[in-house]
Structures are given as structure tokens and as C-alpha cells.
N, C-alpha and C positions, 0 to 999 in steps of 0.2 A: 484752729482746733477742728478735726475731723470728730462728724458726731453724729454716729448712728440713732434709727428713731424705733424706739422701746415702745407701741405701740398701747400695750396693758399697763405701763404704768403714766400714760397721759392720764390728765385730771387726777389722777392720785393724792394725794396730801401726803408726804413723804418725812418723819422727822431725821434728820442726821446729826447725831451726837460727836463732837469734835468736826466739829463741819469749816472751820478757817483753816487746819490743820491741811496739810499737801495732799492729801486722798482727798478729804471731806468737798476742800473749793473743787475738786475733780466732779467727784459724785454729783455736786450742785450744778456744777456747768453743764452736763451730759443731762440732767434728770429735767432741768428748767431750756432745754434744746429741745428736748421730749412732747414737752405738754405739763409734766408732772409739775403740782405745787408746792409748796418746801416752808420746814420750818428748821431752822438755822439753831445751834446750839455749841457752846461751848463756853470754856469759859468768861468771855467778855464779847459785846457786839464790837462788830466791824462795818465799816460804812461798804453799803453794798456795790459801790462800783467796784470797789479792788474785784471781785467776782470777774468780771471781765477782763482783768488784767491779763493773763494766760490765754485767751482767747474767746474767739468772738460769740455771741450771742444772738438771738434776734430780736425784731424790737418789741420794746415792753416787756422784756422778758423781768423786769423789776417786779412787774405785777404778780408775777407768778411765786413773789417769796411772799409767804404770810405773816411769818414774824422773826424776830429770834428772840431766843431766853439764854441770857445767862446763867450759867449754870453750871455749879463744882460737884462734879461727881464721888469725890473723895471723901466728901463730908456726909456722916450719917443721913441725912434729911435730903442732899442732894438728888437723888434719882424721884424719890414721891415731889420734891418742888418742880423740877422740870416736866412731870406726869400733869401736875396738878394744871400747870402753865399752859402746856399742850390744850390742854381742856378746856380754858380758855380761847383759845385760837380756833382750830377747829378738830374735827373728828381724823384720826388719824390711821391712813390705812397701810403705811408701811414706815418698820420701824429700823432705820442703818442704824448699828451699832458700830459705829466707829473710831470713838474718842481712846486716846492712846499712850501710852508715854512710855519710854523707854534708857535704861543705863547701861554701859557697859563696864564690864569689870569682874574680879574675880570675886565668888559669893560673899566672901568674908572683908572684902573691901566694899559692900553694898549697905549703907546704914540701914536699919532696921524699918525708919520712918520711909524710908525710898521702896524697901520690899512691900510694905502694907500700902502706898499707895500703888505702885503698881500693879497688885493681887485687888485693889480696890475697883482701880479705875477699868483694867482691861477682863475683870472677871467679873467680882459681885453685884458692880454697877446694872452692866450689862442684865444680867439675873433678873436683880430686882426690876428694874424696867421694864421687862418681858412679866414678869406675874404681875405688873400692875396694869399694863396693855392689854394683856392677854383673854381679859374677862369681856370687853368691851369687841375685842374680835369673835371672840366665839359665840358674843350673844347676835353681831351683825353678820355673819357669818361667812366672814372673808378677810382679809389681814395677811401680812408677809414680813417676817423676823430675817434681818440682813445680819450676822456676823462675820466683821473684818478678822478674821485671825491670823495665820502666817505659817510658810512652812516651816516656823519655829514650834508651832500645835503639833507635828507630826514626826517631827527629829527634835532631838535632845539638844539644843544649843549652846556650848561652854561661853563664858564669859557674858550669857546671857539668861544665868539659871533660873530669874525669878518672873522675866518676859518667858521663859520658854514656857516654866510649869501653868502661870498661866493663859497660854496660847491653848496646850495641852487640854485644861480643864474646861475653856469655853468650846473647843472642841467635841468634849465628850457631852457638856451640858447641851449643846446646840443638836447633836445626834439625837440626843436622850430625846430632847423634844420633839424632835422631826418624827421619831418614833408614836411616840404619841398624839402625834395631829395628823399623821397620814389622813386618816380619813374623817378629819373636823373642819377643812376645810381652809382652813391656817397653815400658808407655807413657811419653810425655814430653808436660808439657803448660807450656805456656810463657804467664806472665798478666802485662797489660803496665796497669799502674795507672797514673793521673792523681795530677793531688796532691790526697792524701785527707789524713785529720784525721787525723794520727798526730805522733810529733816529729818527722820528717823535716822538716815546715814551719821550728822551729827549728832548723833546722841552723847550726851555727858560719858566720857569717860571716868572711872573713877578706881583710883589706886595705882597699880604700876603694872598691871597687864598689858603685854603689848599686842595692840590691833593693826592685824594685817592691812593693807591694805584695797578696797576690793577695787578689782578690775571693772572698767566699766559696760565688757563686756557681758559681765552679770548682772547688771544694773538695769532693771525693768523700768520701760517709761510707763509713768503715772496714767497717760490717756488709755492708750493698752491695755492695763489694767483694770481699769475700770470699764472700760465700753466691754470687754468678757464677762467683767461679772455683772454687769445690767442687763447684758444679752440672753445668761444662764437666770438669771431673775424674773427676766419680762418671761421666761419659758418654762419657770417654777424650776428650777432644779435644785438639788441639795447642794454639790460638792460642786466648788470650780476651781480649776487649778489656773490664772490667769497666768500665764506667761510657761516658755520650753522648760525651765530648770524647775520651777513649781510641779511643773507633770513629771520628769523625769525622777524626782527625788521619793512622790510621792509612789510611784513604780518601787520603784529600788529600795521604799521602807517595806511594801508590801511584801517582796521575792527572796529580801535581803535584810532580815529586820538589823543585823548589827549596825547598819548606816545610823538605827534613831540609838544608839547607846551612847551614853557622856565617852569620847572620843576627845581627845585634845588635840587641837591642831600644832603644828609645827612650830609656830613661830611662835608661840606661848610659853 
């Protein structure tokens, strides 16, 4: 594993929500390559060698993880218990938002229970974790809000109506923010990935929509993606577009809004 060195976020205490998931063990191995200290979360522990399974580390880099907490984001109390947890560990100066989940399918082939954890897990979760972090950064007067979203936040995605709306919405919420902490000293940086090699590609299909097949020339490798958005991070930036098709698309929503319209593809 090639692994740039993030200079500002050594010694950081770092928490990654959905952190075993294929970005998150990413983020872990790049941030713990760094300096930065880490506190692990989703929902069950994993023994931490697998970390190194993908590549290589330096030594003792065990040391440099402080805890994990189990933890279901989906359930009312989930995000205040893993805050609460944090607290116990240690003080926490950067927060990845990354935990995820994903179905494919047409709307009305999407159960009900599948839409509200979705809208749970990749929006409100998110949210509330940011107003319960958020007080404890502005009183130390320094702290950095990471959201993973996708350029499903930025185009309309068929077949993935309730990931897209909300991709879209943590989107607008992470702007909103950024707006208002410009100058409080609390960054926010918002990274809008392509489809990269992680399970998101298997995601559950569900109903009788047929899914094309992607080329894997559009298929963003994981490292890639993440060493841009740790490099736009360690340099406080707002928007990263990691990866050609990520940038290209978000262009052509800009010059060309009909690209973000529910569009159906062909083979649909």
C-alpha cells in the first residue's frame, strides 16, 4: 500500500464511523501510516490485524488505535451512545462520517424498513453526531467534520432513489455547515466518490430491475480515493472530487444541469 503522509492530521484522534467497511479499513490504514490515532466504530469489533490485510503498516502501528465501539446507527440512541463512548476514550478532534449502506432496485421494489434505514444511517445519523460533537469543537477551538457522500449527492441516480436523495441531503446539510463555521474555526470537508472497489458494487439487489453491468474501467481503486480526500483534508478543503469521472460529472452537473435529472438508463 502506497501512503502519503498527512502531516496535520498526525496525533489527531480520528473517529471513523463504518470503519471495517472497504473505505473505512482504507481511511484506518492511510490515517494510522500518518501519525493519526483512531477510534474504530461500526457495527461489531473486528480483530485488529485484519487492518493489515490490504497492506502494509509500520510497526506498532496497533498502538495507534485507541478503541472501537460497537455501534448501530439506525437505532434511536445509536449516534448519543457511540458520542457517549468516544468520551470515554479520548477527546476527539476529527470526525469521518462514513458508515453506509446501500440497495439496488426500483423505488417501489424498496421495502419501506430498507428506505428509513438508509435515510437513517447515511443522513440523520451523520447529523446528529455532528450537533453532539460539534459543541466540544467549538469550545476547543478546532475540530474537522469528514463526509463520505457520492456523486450520487450531485446527480439523480435511478435505481438508487433513496441512496441518492440521501447523498443529496447530506450534501446540502454539510455545505450548510461549512457555511456557518467558516470562520469558527471548525472545518468541514465533503468527498464525493465514483464507484470504487469496495462491497457497495454488491449491494443487494432487490426486485427485477436489471443492473448493468459496470466496466471496470469506471471502477475507482479504494487507495486513490482516499489518499485525495486525506490530502484535501490535511489542507482543510471543502469539496473533493477523488477520482476523473467524480470531477467530470460534477462539471457537467454544473454547465449542464439536465445530467442531475431522474434519466433512466437503457438497459432498465
Amino acid at each position: 500500500m502506497r501512503s502519503d503522509r498527512f502531516p496535520r492530521l498526525a496525533g489527531k484522534v480520528v473517529l471513523i464511523t463504518g470503519a471495517w467497511g472497504g473505505l473505512g479499513r482504507t481511511f484506518a490504514r492511510h490515517l494510522l501510516a500518518s501519525g493519526a490515532r483512531l477510534i474504530l466504530s461500526d457495527l461489531a469489533e473486528r480483530p485488529l490485524p485484519e487492518l493489515a490485510d490490504d497492506g502494509a503498516l509500520p510497526a506498532g502501528w496497533e498502538r495507534g488505535v485507541l478503541g472501537q465501539v460497537a455501534a448501530d446507527l439506525n437505532v434511536p440512541d445509536g449516534p448519543r451512545q457511540l458520542f457517549e463512548a468516544c468520551r470515554g476514550i479520548a477527546p476527539v478532534d476529527v470526525v469521518i462520517h462514513n458508515a453506509g449502506t446501500a440497495f439496488i432496485g426500483h423505488y417501489q421494489d424498496i421495502p419501506v424498513d430498507k428506505m428509513h434505514l438508509q435515510m437513517r444511517v447515511l443522513l440523520t445519523a451523520p447529523m446528529e453526531l455532528t450537533h453532539l460533537f460539534l459543541p466540544g469543537f467549538l469550545a476547543r477551538g478546532h475540530g474537522h467534520f469528514v463526509f463520505v457522500d457520492s456523486v450520487a449527492g450531485f446527480v439523480a441516480t435511478p435505481l438508487g432513489t433513496t441512496y441518492s436523495a440521501a447523498k443529496f441531503g447530506l450534501r446540502g446539510f454539510a455545505m450548510a455547515l461549512a457555511g456557518e463555521l467558516r470562520k469558527r474555526a471548525v472545518d468541514v470537508t465533503i468527498v464525493y466518490p465514483f464507484f470504487t472497489r469496495t462491497a457497495i458494487l454488491k449491494s443487494p439487489k432487490l426486485g427485477d430491475a436489471k443492473v448493468p453491468v459496470m466496466p471496470r474501467i469506471l471502477i475507482d481503486d479504494p487507495d486513490r480515493v482516499i489518499r485525495t480526500a486525506l490530502r484535501a483534508v490535511d489542507r482543510r478543503r471543502l469539496h473533493v472530487w477523488p477520482g476523473f469521472y467524480s470531477k467530470v460529472l460534477w462539471q457537467a452537473v454544473r454547465f449542464w444541469p439536465v445530467v442531475s435529472s431522474q434519466m433512466q438508463p437503457r438497459s432498465v
